[in-house]
C-alpha positions in Angstrom: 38.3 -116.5 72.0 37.9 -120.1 73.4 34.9 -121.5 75.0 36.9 -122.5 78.1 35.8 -120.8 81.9 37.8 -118.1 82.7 38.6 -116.1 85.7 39.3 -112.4 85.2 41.8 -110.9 87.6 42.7 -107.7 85.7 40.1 -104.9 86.9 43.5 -102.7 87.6 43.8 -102.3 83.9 40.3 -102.3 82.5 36.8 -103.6 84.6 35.2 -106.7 83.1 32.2 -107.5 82.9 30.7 -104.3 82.9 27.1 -104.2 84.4 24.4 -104.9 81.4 23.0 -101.3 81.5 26.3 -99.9 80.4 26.5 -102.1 77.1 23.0 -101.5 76.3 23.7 -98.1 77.2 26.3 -97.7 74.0 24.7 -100.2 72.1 21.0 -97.7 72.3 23.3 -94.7 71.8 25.2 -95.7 68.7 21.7 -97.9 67.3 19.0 -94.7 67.5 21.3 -91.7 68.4 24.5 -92.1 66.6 24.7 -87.9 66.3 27.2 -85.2 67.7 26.4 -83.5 70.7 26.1 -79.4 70.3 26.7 -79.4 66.4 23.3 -78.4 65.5 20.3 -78.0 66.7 18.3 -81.1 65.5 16.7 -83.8 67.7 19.3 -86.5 67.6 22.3 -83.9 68.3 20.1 -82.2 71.5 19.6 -86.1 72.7 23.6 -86.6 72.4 24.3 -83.5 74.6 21.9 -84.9 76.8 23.5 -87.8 77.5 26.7 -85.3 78.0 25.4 -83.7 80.5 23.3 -86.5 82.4 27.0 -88.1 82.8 28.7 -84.6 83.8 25.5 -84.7 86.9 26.5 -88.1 87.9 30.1 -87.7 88.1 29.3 -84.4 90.6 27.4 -85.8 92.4 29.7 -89.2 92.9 32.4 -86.8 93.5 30.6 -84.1 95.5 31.4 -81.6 92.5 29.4 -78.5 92.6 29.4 -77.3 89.5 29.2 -80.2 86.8 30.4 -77.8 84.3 33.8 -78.2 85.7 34.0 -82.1 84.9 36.1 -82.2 81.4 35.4 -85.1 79.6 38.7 -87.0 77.9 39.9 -90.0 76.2 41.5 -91.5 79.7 43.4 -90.4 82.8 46.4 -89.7 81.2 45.2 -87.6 78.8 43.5 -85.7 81.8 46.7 -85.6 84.0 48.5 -83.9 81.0 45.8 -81.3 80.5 46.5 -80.5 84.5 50.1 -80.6 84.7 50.8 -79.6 81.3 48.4 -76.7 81.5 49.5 -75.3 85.3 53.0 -75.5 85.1 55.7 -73.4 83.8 59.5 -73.4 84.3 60.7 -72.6 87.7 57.2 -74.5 89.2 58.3 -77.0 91.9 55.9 -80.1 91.8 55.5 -83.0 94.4 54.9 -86.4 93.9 55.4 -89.8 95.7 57.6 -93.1 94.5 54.5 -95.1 93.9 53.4 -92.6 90.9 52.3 -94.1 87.3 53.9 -93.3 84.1 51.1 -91.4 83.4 52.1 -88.5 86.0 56.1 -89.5 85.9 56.6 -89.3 82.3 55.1 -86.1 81.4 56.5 -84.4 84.7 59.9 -85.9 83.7 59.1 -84.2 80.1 58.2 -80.7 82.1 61.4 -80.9 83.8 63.5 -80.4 80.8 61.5 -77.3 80.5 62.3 -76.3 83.9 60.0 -77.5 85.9 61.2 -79.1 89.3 60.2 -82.4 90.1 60.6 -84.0 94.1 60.1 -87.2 94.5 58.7 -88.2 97.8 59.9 -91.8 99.2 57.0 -94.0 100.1 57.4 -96.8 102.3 58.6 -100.9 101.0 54.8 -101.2 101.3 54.6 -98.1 99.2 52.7 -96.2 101.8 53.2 -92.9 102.5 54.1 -90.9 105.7 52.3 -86.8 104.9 55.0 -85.2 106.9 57.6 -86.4 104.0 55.3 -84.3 102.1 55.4 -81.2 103.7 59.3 -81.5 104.5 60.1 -80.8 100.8 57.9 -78.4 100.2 59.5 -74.9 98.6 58.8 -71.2 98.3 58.4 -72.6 94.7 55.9 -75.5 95.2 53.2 -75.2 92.6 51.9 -78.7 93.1 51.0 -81.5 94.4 50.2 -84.6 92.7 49.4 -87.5 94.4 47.7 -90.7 93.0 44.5 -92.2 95.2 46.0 -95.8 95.5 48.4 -97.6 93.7 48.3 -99.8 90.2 50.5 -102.3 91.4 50.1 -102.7 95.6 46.4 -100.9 95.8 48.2 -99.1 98.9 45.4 -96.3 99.8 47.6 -92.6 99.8 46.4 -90.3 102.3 44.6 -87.7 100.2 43.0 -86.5 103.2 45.8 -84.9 105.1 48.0 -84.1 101.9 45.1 -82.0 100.9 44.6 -80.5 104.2 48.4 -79.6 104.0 48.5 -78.1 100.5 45.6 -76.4 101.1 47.0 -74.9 104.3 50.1 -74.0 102.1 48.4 -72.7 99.6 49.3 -75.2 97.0 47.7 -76.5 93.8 46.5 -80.7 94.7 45.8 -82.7 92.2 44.5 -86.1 92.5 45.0 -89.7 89.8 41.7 -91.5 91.2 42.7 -93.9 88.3 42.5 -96.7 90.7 40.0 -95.2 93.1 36.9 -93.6 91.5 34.0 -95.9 92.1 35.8 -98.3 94.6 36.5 -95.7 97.4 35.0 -92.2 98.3 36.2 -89.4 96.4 34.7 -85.8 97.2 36.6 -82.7 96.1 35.2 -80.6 98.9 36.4 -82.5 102.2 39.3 -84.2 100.8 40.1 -80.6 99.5 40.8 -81.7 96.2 41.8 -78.8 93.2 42.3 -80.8 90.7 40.9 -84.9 90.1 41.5 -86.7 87.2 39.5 -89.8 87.1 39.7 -93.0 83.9 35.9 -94.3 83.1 36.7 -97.9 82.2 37.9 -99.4 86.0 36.4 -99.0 88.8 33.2 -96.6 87.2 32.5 -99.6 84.8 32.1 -97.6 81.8 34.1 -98.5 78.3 37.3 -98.1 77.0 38.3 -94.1 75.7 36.1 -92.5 78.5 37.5 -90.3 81.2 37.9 -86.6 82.8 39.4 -84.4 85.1 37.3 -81.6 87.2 39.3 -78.6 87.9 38.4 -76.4 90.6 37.2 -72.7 90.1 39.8 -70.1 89.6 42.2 -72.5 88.8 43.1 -71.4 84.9 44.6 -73.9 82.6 46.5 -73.7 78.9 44.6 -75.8 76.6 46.1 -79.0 75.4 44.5 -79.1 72.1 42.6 -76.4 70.4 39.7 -76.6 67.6 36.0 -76.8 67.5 33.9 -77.3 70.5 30.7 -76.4 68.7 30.2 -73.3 70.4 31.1 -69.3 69.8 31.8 -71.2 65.7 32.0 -67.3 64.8 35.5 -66.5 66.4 38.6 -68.1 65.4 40.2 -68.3 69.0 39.4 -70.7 71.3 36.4 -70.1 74.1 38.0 -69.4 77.5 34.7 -71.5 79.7 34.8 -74.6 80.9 34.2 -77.1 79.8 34.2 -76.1 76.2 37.9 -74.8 76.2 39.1 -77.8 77.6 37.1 -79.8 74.9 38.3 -80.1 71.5 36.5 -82.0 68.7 33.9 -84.7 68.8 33.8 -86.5 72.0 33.4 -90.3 72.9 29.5 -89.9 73.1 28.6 -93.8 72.9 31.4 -94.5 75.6 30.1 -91.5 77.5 26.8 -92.7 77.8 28.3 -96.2 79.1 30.4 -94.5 81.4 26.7 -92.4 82.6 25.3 -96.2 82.8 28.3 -97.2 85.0 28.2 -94.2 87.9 24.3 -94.9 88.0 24.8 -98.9 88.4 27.6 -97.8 90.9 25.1 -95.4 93.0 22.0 -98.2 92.8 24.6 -100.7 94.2 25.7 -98.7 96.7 29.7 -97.6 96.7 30.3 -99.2 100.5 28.7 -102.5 99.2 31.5 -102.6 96.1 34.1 -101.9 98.9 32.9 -104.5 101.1 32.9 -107.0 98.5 36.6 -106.1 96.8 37.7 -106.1 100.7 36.4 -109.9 100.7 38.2 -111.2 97.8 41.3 -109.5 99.0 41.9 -110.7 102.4 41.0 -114.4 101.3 43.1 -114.0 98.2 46.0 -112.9 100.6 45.4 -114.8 103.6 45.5 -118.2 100.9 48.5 -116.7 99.2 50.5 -115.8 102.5 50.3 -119.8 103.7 52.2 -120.9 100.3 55.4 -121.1 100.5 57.3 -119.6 98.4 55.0 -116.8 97.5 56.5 -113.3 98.4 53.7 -110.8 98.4 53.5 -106.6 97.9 52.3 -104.2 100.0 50.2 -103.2 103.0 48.5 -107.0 102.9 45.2 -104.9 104.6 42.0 -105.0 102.8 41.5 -101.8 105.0 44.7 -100.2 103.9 44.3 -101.5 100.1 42.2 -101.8 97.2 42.0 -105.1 95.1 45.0 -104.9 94.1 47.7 -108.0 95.2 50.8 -108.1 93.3 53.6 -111.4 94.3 56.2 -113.3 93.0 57.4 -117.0 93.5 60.8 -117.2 94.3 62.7 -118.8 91.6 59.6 -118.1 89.1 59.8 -115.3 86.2 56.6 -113.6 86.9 55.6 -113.6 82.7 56.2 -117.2 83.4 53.7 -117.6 86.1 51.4 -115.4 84.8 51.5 -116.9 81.3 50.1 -120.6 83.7 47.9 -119.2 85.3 46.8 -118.7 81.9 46.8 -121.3 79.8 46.4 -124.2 82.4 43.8 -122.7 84.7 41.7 -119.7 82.5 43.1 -116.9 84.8 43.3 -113.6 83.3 46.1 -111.6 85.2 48.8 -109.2 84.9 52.9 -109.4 84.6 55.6 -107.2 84.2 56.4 -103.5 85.9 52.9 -102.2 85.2 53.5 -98.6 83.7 55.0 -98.3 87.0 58.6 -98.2 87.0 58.7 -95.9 90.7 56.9 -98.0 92.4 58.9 -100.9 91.6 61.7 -99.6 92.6 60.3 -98.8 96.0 59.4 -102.3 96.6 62.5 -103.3 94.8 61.1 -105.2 92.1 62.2 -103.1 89.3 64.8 -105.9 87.5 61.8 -108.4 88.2 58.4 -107.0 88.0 55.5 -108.8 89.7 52.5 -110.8 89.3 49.5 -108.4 89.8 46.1 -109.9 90.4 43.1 -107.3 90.8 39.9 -109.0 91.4 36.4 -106.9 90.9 32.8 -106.5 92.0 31.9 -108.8 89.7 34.1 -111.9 91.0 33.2 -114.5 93.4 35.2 -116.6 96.6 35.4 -119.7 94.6 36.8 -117.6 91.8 39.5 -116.3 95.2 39.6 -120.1 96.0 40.7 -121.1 92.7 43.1 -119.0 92.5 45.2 -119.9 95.8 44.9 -123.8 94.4 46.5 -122.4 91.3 49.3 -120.1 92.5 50.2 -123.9 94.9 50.5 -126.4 92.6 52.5 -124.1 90.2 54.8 -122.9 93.7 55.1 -127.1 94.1 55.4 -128.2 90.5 58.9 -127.5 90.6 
């Protein structure tokens, strides 16, 4: 790394900074912990399940979870969208999802369809939003599921979770939620946005490290293990234990990253979640309004920091977006993001798939004058020919 000032506009992929309590948070864990959590019954390994379950209290009570013991702890989203959709459905399921969906839900559930599951693909608008009654037109005597992500990777275009949930639940379908993009930016809570099924990634928006993430799974909802082995508890039998969260957790978890991602929901519930909004809102509409009155610049999405979350994606016509993002770079020190995003859907409902875009995603930790700079930047390389 260089010594030069940089701006960092890729919070959709990972957060950065993260608040100082999180790194002292892994850096105390791994300097005078350093043990596994419920392997043994010495001081260190009671202290490491501590931290286990401080961090399973926090996320309920971000997400309005009742019962922490049905927060599953993983290595990231995708790993916890598999676990749902991999451990719910079986061939003849129909599932639902929208055009704007990640690779995360698409591939697997593309993977699932050879196997006979059915997958409908709901269109979402050129701004990627989504109309609910689309939703319920396709749904089948056969509908299993749901899955809808919170907003999207590559507009930030807000789905509405509250009235899909309301219809599945009124169907009496499965709902399952990617809050990949959402969880500490906007409110989640399982119970009003009648949520079954919420997978969640710990190192955007909740601020915690890299390898950290979960899903919660609603009670009475039984899933098929993804991975079997030792969970440190019932060591006598050979099968695996059929409560959550143990049968959903395998091996030695991330406890160091865990404890960062514990630091992250606490710094997130001190701040105050409508002051994080407030502030990503901010930097959006200035980083749009400056970016709407260059021309040349075609921008993605709802263009609403009401109807978004910091997410703006563009191009510059005549510009290869790897091109301007590899500037924006090495001239002015901004860190952003090229290319089709893990996203390949929702490109093709904006109609960027051959191109890709240029996604910027400021965070709680950026300024204006960081938004300012940024505008001056995206000009002179629109009118440097």
């Amino acid at each position: 790394m260089d010594n030069r000032e940089e701006i960092y506009l890729d919070n959709a992929a990972t957060s950065w900074p993260k608040p100082e309590s999180v790194y002292q948070a892994v850096d105390n864990f791994n300097r005078q912990i350093g043990a596994s959590p419920g392997r043994g019954s010495h001081s260190r390994t009671i202290a490491a399940g501590q931290i286990i379950l401080e961090a399973r209290e926090a996320l309920a009570e971000l997400f309005n979870i009742k019962d922490s013991s049905r927060i599953v702890f993983t290595g990231n989203v995708t790993e916890a969208i598999n676990i749902g959709l991999k451990g719910i459905l079986r061939p003849g399921d129909h599932v639902v999802i929208s055009s704007m969906e990640h690779n995360a839900v698409a591939r697997p559930l593309y993977s699932l369809e050879k196997q006979g599951v059915e997958v409908t693909v709901v269109q979402c608008a050129p701004d990627g939003s989504l109309d609910p009654c689309s939703v319920e037109k396709v749904i089948t005597e056969r509908t299993r599921l749901i899955c809808l992500l919170h907003a999207s990777n590559l507009t930030g275009t807000i789905m509405p979770i509250e009235e899909v949930g309301e219809l599945a639940g009124r169907k009496g379908i499965l709902f399952m939620v990617d809050a990949a993009q959402s969880a500490g930016v906007l409110p989640v809570d399982v119970e009003e946005q009648k949520i079954d099924l919420l997978a969640f990634t710990g190192h955007k928006g909740l601020f915690g490290p890299q390898g950290t993430g979960g899903l919660y799974i609603r009670p009475g909802i039984e899933i098929r293990p993804l991975i079997e082995g030792g969970t440190g508890s019932l060591s006598e039998q050979i099968y695996q234990p059929d409560f959550l969260p143990d049968q959903l957790e395998s091996g030695t978890p991330n406890t160091p990253g865990i404890a960062g991602l514990c630091a992250g929901v606490k710094f997130i519930q001190e701040t105050g979640l409508e002051n994080i909004r407030g502030h990503e809102q901010e930097l959006t509409d200035y980083l749009v309004q400056g970016l709407e009155e260059i021309e040349g610049v075609i921008l993605y999405g709802p263009c609403d920091s009401r109807r978004q979350t910091a997410v703006v994606s563009f191009n510059i016509k005549g510009r290869d977006c790897g091109e301007v993002s590899f500037l924006l770079d090495q001239k002015y020190g901004i860190l952003s993001r090229s290319g089709l995003h893990c996203a390949p859907l929702a490109h093709r409902t904006l109609g960027t798939v051959k191109d890709g875009a240029c996604r910027l995603s400021p965070g709680y930790f950026n300024t204006l004058d960081d938004m300012e700079k940024v505008v001056r930047a995206v000009y002179e390389i629109c009118t440097s020919g």
